[in-house]
N, C-alpha and C positions, 0 to 999 in steps of 0.2 A: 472390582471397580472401586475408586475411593471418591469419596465428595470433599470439593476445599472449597474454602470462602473469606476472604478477607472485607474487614467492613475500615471503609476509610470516612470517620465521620469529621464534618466539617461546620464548620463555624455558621451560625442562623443565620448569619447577614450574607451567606455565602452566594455567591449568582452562581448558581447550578446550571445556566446556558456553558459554562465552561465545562462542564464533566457532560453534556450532552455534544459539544463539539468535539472534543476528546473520543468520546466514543463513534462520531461520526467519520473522524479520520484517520483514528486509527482498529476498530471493530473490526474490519477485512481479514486483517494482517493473522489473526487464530484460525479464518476461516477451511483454513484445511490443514493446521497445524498435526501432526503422527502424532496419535495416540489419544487424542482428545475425544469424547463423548458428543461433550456438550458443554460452550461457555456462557452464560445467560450475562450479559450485561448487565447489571442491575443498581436503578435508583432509588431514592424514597428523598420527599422534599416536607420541609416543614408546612409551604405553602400547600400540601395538599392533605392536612394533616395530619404528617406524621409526629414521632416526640424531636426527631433531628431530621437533618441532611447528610445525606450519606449515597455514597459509591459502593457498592458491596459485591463484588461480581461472583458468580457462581460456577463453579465447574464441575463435572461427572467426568472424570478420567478414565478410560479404560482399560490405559498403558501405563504400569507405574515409569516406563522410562521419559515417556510424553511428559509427565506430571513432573518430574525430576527435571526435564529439559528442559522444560518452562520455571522454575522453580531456580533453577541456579543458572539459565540463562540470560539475554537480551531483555527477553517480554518480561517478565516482576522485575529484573534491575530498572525495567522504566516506571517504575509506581513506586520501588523505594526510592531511585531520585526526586521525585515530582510531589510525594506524599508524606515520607521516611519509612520506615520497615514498618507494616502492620503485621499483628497476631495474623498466624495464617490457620485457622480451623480445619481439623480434619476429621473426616468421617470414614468408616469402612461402610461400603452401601450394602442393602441387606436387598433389595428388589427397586424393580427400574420396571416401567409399563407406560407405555401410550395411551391415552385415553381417548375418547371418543372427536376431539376436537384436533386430531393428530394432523392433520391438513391444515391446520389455518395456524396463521404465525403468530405467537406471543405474546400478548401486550402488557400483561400483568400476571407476575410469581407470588406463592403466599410462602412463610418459611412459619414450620412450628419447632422451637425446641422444647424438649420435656426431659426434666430428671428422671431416672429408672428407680422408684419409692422400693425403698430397703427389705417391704414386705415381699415383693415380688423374686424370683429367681431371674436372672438376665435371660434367660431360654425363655421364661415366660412372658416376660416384657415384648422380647422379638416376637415371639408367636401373636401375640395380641396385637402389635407393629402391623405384623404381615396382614393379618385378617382386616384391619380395618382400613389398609394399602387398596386391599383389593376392593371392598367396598368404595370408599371414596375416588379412585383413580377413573372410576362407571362416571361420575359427575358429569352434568352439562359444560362444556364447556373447557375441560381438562385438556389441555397440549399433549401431557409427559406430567410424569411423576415418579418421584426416586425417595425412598424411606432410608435410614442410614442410623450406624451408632457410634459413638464415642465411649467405646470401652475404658478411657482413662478417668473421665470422669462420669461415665455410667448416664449416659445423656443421649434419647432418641431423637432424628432428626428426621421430619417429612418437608420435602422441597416439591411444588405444583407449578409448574408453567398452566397460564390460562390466555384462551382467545380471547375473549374480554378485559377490558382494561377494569373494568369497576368489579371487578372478580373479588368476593370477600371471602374471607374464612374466619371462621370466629377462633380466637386466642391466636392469633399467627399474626405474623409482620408480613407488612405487604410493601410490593414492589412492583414499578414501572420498569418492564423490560425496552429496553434503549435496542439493543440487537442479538440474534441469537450465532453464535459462530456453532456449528455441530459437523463438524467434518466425517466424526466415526457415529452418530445419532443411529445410523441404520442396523448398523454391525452391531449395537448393545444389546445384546441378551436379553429379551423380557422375561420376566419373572424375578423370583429368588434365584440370587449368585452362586448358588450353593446347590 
């Protein structure tokens, strides 16, 4: 399974009702897209104090041909028109789990990045990943949660869908989920990928 994510950040004075109709008319359209996990819509606005405005959506692919089709087809040629090309981040996911709040739809993602400190071995970094996957994923209020790494630049990623809108996590970027598309959500494999 790979995790991508593109952040399309936009100017402070920006009216973010335009990237909320955006996703209202066109959100559907992944809704049962082959090979997709899970697409999380996601915003973050300065008015609610973030540091920017920003579009960043998320996805859990479970098919690299899905991810590929979406990737050089139709759906991102509409975001490089509309936005220009953004950086497209990628992750190889390392564990994917449901959490307790797995019925109730979305309303706020937390994203943490972390460097993998020189001290460590990457095997040990992922172990301690996983372990603390499995404790926090228990949390009140948890949708889904998917831990992931970037082996090129040696960088762990933990992504949380929360039922709650005011869902915090400390050191993490937080996000308004706008809509969830999860076509293949049921079919993902909980645990380690491996």
């Amino acid at each position: 399974m790979h995790a991508l994510q593109y952040e399309i950040t936009l100017p402070a004075d920006y009216d973010m009702e335009i990237i909320r109709k955006r996703v209202a008319t066109r959100g559907h359209l992944l809704d049962a897209f082959p090979g997709l996990g899970l697409k999380a819509y996601l915003m973050r606005e300065r008015a609610d104090g973030s540091p920017v405005n920003q579009y960043a959506p998320f996805y859990l692919w479970a098919e690299p041909a899905g991810m590929n089709a979406f990737l050089w087809g139709p759906g991102f040629q509409g975001i490089v028109e509309d936005f220009g090309r953004p950086v497209v981040q990628h992750w190889t996911t390392l564990a994917y789990d449901e959490g307790p709040a797995t019925a109730e739809v979305p309303r706020a993602a937390t994203r943490r990045r972390k460097a993998i400190p020189d001290r460590l071995t990457p095997a040990e970094a992922v172990e301690r990943a996983l372990e603390r996957h499995a404790a926090e994923v228990r949390a009140d209020g948890v949708v889904a949660r998917a831990v992931a790494v970037d082996p090129r630049h040696w960088e762990l990623l933990t992504f949380t869908l929360w039922a709650d809108g005011a869902a915090v996590e400390p050191n993490a970027d937080r996000f308004q989920v706008l809509h969830l598309s999860a076509p293949g959500r049921s079919a993902i494999r909980p645990g380690r990928t491996w």
